[in-house]
C-alpha positions as CSV (number, residue, x, y, z in Angstrom):
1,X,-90.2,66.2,37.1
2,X,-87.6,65.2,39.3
3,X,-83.7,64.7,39.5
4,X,-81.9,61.5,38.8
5,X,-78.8,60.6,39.1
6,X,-77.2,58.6,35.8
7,X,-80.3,60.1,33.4
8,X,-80.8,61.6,30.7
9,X,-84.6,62.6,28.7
10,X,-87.1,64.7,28.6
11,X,-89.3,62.4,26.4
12,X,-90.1,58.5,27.2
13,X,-89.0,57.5,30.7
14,X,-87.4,54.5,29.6
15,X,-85.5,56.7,26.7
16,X,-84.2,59.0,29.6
17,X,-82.4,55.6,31.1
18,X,-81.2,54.5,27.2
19,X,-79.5,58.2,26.6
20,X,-77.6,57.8,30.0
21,X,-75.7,55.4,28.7
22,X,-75.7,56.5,25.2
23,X,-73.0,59.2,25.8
24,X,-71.0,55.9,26.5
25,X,-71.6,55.1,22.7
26,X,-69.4,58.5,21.4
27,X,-66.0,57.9,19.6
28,X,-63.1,58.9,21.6
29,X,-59.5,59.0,20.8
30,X,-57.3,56.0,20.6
31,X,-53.6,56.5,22.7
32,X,-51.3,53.5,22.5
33,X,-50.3,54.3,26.2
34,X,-51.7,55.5,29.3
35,X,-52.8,59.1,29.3
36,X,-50.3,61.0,31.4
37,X,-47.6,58.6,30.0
38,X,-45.5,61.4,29.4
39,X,-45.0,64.3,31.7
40,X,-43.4,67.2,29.8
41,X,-41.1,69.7,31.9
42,X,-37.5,69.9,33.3
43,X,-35.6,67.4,35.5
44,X,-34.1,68.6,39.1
45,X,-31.0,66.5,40.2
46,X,-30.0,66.3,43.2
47,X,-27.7,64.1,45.5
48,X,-28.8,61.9,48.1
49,X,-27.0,59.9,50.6
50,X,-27.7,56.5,51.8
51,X,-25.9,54.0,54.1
52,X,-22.9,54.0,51.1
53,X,-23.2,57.8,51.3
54,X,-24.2,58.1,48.0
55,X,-26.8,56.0,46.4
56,X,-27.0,58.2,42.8
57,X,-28.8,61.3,41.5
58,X,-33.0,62.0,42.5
59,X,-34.5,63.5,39.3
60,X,-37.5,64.9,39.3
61,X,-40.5,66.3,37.2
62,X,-43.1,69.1,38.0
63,X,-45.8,70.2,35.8
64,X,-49.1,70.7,35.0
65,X,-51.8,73.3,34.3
66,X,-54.6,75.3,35.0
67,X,-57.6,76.3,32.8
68,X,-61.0,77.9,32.5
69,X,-64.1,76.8,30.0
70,X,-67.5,77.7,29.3
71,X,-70.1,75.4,27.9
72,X,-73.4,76.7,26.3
73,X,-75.5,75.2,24.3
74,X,-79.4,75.1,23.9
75,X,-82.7,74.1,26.5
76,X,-83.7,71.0,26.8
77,X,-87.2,72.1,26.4
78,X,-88.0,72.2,22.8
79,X,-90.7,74.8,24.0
80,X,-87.5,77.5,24.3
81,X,-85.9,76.7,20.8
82,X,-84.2,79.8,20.5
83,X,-83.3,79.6,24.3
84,X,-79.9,78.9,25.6
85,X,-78.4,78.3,29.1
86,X,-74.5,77.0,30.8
87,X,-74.0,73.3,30.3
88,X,-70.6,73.8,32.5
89,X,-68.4,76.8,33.5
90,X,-65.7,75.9,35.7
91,X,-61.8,76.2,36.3
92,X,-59.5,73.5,37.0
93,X,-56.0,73.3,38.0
94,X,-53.6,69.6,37.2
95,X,-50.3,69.3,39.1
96,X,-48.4,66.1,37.9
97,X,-45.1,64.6,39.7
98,X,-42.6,62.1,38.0
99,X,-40.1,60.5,40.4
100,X,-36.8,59.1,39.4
101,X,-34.3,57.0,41.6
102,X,-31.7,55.2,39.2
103,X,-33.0,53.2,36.0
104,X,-34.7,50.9,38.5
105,X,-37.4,52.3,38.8
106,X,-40.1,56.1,38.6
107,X,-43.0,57.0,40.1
108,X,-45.8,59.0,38.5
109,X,-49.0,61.0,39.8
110,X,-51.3,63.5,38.9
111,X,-53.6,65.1,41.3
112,X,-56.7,67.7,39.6
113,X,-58.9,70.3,42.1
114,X,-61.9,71.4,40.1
115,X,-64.6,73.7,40.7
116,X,-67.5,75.4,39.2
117,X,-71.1,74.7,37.6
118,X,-72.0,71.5,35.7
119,X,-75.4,70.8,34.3
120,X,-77.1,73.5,37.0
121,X,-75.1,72.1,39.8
122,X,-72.0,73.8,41.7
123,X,-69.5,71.1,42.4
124,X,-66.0,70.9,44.2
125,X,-63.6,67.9,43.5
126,X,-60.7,66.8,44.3
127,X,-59.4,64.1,42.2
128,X,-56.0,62.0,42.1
129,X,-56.0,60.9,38.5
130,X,-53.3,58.4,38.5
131,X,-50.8,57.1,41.1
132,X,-48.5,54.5,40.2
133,X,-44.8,53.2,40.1
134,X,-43.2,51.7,37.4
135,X,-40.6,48.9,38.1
136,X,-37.7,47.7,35.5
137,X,-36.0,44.2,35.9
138,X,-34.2,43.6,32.8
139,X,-37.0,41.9,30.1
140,X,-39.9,42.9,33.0
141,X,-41.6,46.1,33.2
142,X,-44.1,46.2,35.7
143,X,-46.4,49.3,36.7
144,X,-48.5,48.8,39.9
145,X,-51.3,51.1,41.1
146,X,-54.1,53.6,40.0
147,X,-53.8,53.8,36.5
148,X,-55.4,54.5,33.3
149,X,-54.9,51.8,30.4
150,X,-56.1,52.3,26.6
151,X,-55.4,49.2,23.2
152,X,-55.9,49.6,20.4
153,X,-54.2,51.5,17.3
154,X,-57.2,52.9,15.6
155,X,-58.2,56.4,15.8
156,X,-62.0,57.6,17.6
157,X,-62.9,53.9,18.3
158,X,-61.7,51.3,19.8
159,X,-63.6,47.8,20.1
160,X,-60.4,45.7,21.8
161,X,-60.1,48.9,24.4
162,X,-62.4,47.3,27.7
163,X,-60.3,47.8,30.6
164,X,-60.4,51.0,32.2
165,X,-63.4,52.9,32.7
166,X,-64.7,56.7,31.1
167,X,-66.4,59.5,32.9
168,X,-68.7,61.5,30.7
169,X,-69.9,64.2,33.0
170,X,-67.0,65.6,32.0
171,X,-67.0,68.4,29.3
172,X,-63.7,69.3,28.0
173,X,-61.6,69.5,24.3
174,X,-59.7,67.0,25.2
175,X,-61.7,63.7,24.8
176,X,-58.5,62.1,26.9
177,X,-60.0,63.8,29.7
178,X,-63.3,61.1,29.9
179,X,-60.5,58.5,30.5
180,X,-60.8,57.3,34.4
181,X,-58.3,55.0,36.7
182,X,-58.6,52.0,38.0
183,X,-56.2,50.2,40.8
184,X,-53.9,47.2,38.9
185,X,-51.2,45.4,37.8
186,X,-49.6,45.6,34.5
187,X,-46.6,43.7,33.4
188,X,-44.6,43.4,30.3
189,X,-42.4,40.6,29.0
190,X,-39.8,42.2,26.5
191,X,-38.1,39.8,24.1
192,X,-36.3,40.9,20.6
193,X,-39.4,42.3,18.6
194,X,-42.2,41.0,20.6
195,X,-44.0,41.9,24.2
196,X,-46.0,39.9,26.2
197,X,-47.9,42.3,28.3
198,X,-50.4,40.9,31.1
199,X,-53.2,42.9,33.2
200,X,-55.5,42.2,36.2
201,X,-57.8,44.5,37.7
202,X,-59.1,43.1,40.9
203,X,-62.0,45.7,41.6
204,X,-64.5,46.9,39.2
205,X,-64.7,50.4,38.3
206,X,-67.9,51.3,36.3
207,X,-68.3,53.9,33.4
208,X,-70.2,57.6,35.1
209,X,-72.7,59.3,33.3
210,X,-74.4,63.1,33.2
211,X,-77.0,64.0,35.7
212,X,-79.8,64.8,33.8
213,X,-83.9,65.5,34.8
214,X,-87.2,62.8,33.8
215,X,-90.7,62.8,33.6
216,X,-92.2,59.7,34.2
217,X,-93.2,56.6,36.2
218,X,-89.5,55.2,36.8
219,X,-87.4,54.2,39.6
220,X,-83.6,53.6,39.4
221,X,-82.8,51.8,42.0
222,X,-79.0,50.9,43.6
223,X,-76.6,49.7,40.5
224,X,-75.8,46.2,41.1
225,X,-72.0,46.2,40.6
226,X,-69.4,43.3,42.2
227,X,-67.5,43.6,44.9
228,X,-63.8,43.4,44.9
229,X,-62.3,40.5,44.6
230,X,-60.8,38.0,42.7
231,X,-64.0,37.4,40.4
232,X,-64.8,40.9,40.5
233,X,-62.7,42.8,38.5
234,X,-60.7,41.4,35.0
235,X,-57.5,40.0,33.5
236,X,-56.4,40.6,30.3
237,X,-53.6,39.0,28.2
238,X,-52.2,41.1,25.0
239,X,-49.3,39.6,22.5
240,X,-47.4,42.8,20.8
241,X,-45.5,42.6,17.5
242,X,-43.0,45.1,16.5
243,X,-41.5,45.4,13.4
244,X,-40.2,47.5,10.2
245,X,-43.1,49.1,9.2
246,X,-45.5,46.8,10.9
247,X,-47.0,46.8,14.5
248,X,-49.5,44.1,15.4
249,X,-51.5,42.5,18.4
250,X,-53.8,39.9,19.7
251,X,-55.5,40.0,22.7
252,X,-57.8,38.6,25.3
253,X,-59.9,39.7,28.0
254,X,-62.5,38.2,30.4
255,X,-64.4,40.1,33.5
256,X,-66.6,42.9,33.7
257,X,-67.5,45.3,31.0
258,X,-66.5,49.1,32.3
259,X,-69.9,50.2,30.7
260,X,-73.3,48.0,32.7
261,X,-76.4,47.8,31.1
262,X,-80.0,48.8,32.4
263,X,-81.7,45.9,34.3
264,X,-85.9,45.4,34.7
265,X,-86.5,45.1,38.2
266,X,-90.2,45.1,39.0
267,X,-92.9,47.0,38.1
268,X,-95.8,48.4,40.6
269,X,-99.2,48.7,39.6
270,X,-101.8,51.5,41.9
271,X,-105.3,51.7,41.5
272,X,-105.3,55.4,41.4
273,X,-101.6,56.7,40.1
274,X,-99.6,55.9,37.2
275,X,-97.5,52.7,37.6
276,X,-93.9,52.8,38.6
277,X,-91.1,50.8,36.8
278,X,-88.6,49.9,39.4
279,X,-84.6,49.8,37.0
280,X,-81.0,49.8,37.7
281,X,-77.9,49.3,36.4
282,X,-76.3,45.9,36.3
283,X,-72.8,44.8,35.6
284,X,-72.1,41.8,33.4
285,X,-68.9,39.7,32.3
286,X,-67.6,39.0,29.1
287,X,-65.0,37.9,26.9
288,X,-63.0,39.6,24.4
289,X,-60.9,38.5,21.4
290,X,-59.0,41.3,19.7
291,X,-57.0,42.3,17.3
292,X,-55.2,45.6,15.8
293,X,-52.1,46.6,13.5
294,X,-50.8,49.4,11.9
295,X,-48.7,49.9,8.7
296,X,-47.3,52.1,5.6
297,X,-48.6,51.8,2.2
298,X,-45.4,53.7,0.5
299,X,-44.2,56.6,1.8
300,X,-47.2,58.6,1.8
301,X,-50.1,56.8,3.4
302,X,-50.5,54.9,6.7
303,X,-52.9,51.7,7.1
304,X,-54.3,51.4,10.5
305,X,-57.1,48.5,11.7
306,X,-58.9,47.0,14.8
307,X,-61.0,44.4,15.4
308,X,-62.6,42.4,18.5
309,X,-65.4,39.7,19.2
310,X,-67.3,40.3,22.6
311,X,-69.2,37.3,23.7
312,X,-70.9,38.2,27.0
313,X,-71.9,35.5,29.1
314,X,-75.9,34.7,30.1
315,X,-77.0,36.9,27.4
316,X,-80.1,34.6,25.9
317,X,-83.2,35.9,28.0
318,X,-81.6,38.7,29.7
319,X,-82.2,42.2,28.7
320,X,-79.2,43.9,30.3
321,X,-77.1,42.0,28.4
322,X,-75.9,42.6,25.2
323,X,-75.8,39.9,22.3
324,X,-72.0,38.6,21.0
325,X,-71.4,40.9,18.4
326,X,-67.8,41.5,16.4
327,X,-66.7,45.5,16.1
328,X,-64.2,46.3,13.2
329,X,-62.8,49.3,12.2
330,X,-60.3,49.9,8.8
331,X,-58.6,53.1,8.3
332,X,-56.0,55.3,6.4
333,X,-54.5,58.2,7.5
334,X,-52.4,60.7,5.0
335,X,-50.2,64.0,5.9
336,X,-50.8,66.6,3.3
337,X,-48.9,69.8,3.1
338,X,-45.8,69.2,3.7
339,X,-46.8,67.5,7.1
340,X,-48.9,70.6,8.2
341,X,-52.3,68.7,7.0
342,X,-52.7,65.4,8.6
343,X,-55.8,63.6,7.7
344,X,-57.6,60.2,8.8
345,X,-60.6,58.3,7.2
346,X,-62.2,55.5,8.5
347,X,-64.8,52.8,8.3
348,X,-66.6,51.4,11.3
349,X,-68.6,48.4,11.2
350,X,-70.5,46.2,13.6
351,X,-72.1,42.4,13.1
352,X,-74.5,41.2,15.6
353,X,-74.9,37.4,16.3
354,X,-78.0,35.6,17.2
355,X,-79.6,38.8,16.4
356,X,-84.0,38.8,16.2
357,X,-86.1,41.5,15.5
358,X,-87.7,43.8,18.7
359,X,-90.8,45.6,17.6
360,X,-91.2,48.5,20.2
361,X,-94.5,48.1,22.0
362,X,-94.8,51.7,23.1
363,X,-95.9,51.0,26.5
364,X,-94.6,54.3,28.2
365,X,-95.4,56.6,25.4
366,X,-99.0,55.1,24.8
367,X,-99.7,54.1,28.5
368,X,-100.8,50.5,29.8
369,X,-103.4,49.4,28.1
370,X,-106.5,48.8,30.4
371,X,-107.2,45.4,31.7
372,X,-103.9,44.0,30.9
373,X,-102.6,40.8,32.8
374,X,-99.7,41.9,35.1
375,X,-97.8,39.0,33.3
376,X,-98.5,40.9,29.8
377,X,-97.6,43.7,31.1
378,X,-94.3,42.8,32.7
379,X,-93.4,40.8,29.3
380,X,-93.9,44.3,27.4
381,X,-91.8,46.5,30.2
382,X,-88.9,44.3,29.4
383,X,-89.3,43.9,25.8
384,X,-89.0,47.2,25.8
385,X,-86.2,47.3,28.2
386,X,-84.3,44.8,26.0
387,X,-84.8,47.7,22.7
388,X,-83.0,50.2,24.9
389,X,-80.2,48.2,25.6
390,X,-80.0,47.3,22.1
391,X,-79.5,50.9,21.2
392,X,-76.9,52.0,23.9
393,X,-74.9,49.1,22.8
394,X,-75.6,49.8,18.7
395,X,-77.0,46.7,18.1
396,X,-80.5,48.2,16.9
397,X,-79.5,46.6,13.5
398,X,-78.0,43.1,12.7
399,X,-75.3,44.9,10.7
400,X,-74.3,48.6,11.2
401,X,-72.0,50.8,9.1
402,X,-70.0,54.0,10.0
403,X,-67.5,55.9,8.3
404,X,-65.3,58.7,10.0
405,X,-62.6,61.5,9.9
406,X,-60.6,63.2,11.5
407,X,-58.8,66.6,9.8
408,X,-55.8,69.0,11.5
409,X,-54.5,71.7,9.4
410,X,-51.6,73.4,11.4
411,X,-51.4,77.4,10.4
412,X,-48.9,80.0,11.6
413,X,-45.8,78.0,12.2
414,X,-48.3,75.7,14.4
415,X,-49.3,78.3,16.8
416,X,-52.3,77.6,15.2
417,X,-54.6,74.4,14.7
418,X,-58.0,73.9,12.9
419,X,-59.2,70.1,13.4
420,X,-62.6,68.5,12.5
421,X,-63.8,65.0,13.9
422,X,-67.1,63.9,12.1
423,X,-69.2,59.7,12.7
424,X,-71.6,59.4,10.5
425,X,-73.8,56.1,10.9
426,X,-75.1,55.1,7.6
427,X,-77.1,52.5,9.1
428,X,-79.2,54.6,11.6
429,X,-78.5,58.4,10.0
430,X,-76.9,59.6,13.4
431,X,-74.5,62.2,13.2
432,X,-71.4,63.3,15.2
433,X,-69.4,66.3,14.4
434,X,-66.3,68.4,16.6
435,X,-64.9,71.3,15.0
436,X,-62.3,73.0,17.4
437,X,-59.9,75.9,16.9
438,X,-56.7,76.2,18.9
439,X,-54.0,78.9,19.0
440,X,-51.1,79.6,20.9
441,X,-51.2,83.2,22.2
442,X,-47.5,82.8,23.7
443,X,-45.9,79.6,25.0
444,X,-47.6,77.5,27.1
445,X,-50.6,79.9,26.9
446,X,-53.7,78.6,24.8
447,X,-56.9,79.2,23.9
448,X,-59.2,76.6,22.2
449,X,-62.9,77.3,20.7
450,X,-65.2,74.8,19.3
451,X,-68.2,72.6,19.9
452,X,-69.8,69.1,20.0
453,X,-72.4,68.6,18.1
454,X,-75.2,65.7,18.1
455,X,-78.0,64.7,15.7
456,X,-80.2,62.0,14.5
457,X,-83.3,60.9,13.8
458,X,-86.4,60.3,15.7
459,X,-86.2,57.1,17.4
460,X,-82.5,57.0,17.5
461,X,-79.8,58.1,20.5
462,X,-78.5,61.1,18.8
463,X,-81.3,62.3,18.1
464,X,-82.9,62.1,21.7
465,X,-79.7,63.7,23.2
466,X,-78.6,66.4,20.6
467,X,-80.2,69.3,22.5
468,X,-79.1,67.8,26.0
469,X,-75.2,67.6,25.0
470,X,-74.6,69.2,22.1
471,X,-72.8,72.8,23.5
472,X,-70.0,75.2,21.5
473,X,-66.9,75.9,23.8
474,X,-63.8,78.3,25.0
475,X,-61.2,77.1,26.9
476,X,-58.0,79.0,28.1
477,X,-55.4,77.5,29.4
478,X,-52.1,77.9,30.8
479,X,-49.3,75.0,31.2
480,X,-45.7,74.8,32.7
């Protein structure tokens, strides 16, 4: 056994590669805007003079917040069932800074310093989340600089959201937190009820994954990712309606996908030791077509839907690469209560084009058969290559099928919140559940208990990583 970087498994080798990117597979939350869009907190005025002696009021904004959590959840030995050890226990402290000079113009930045233990290793970091200015010139608005950017209007999944990159290493309650950065320009065009908003990210960022431990005969070598440049990162076009009771958009993208895919390298056959599989991670380019809206049905219901078609280039004969598949998701969301229930349902589904059949040869769990030609060999070690790329991109089955929901119930004149988020695949029986608990012991003081749980069948993603990720939580945490 040894430690990998980007891995997960304690099973199949090749498996252990799948699951590291399978975490890239589970639903997050939709935001219509960037995460740290809005900085809460009081503004300081105060005068400043210039060549004219006065060029207006300085306003500023201070806040942030500082925190402690504790992950545990079981082994990953199945050995030690009854065994259980720290996924992460750390504390981490956010200070974010709005600047304002005038309507011209703000600045906005949020710097993080975290420390503590994370899948048995002590780590230190220092992060500056976002950093960017925001620029207002009558119908343009224009925001340059380190930045995260999320589409879409549905809720846990979003197939037209491929811009900006996730980090799931990261264990926390709030699934905004896997959101990462990347440097860019954005740019909106404002005219009566429509928006024209343009992006371009010039350097690819890719997706980060957990740190996990493997048995077997593999290799990861260095990720192949471009370098900046013009043709290495993406641009991105998006057409905005606004209306009564209706929002709408249609988008486009072309670059590089945020999340790579796991590329056959070459494989190394000894006379006296088990053969080593040489993999790595390769970035590829696609394009996108989207589309999303949101609306009322009455006064009681709300109608939200997404939809994209990602047609990656070079994908025929190359196993890294995904096939063009179209990702659609139809919901409706409900408050109950008097507004102290709110309630979301969705279905998720996912068509697969020029889809065909992999049988899985079984070469790693069964072993090399004896006397096989190397090119037999190599033609198995990427067939089944090409199956675990199917399944970190859900494309195991031609069509797939999904429903999910999402429940808050707020208590105790909303000191108190009790919210379950539950996937369910239909297609391959995989299951995804996150109950959490949060209460307000005073202002700006929380705590915040819960757990994410994973499970599936043999054979399927969920079901290889349940025991690796699945962990119940507390959180404290203290804002201002």
């Amino acid at each position: 056994m040894r430690p990998l970087r980007n891995t997960i498994c304690r099973r199949s080798p090749l498996a252990a590669i799948t699951v590291t990117l399978a975490i890239a597979c589970l639903p997050l939350s939709a935001s219509g805007q960037s995460l740290f869009e809005d900085a809460i907190g009081g503004a300081v005025e105060e005068e400043s003079a210039g060549i004219d002696g006065n060029l207006g009021p300085l306003s500023y904004e201070l806040n942030g917040f500082v925190r402690g959590a504790l992950w545990v959840g079981r082994t990953p030995d199945e050995e030690d069932d009854e065994d259980a050890e720290v996924k992460a226990g750390y504390g981490e402290a956010s200070l974010k800074l709005r600047l304002r000079k005038g309507a011209d113009g703000d600045g906005f930045a949020e710097f993080r310093v975290y420390e503590g233990v994370s899948d048995s290793e002590e780590e230190t970091k220092l992060d500056l989340r976002e950093a960017y200015i925001n620029l207002y010139a009558g119908s343009f608005d224009i925001r340059f600089g380190h930045q995260v950017i999320v589409w879409g209007r549905a809720d846990g999944i979003n197939p037209t959201n491929n811009l900006t990159p996730y980090d799931r290493r990261v264990r926390s309650p709030d699934e905004d937190d896997y959101r990462l950065a990347n440097f860019g320009l954005r740019a909106w065009y404002n005219i009566e009820n429509f928006r024209v908003e343009g992006v371009w990210m010039p350097n690819y960022a890719e997706s980060h994954f957990p740190d996990f431990s493997l048995d077997g005969p593999i290799e990861l070598g260095s990720p192949d990712y471009p370098e900046g440049g013009l043709s290495g990162g993406l641009g991105a076009l998006r057409l905005h309606y606004e209306g009564a009771g209706f929002d709408a958009s249609l988008s486009y993208l072309y670059g590089y996908a945020p999340f790579p895919g796991v590329e056959f390298r070459d494989l190394s056959i000894y006379l006296l030791k088990p053969p080593v599989i040489h993999l790595g991670f390769k970035a590829y380019q696609h394009h996108v077509i989207g589309f999303d809206f949101s609306t009322t049905l009455g006064e009681r219901y709300g109608l939200r839907g997404e939809a994209a078609y990602r047609r990656p280039f070079g994908y025929e004969g190359r196993e890294h690469i995904p096939g063009p598949d179209l990702q659609y998701v139809l919901g409706i969301d409900r408050e109950l209560a008097g507004g102290d229930v709110h309630a979301i349902v969705q279905y998720i589904g996912r068509t697969v084009f020029d889809w065909e059949s992999i049988a899985d040869p079984g070469l790693l769990e069964d072993g090399i058969p004896a006397w096989t030609p190397m090119s037999e060999i190599i033609c198995l070690v990427r067939q089944e290559v090409a199956l675990a790329n199917r399944m970190i991109n859900g494309q195991l089955e031609e069509v797939s099928h999904s429903a999910m929901t999402r429940i808050e119930w707020k208590l105790l004149q909303e000191t108190l919140a009790l919210e379950l988020m539950g996937v369910y695949n239909v297609t391959t029986e995989e299951l995804v559940l996150r109950p959490k608990v949060s209460y307000d012991i005073v202002d700006a003081l929380e705590v915040v208990a819960g757990a994410e749980i994973l499970t599936g069948p043999d054979g399927t993603l969920y079901g290889m990583i349940e025991r690796t990720q699945s962990a119940a939580y507390v959180q404290v945490k203290a804002s201002f």
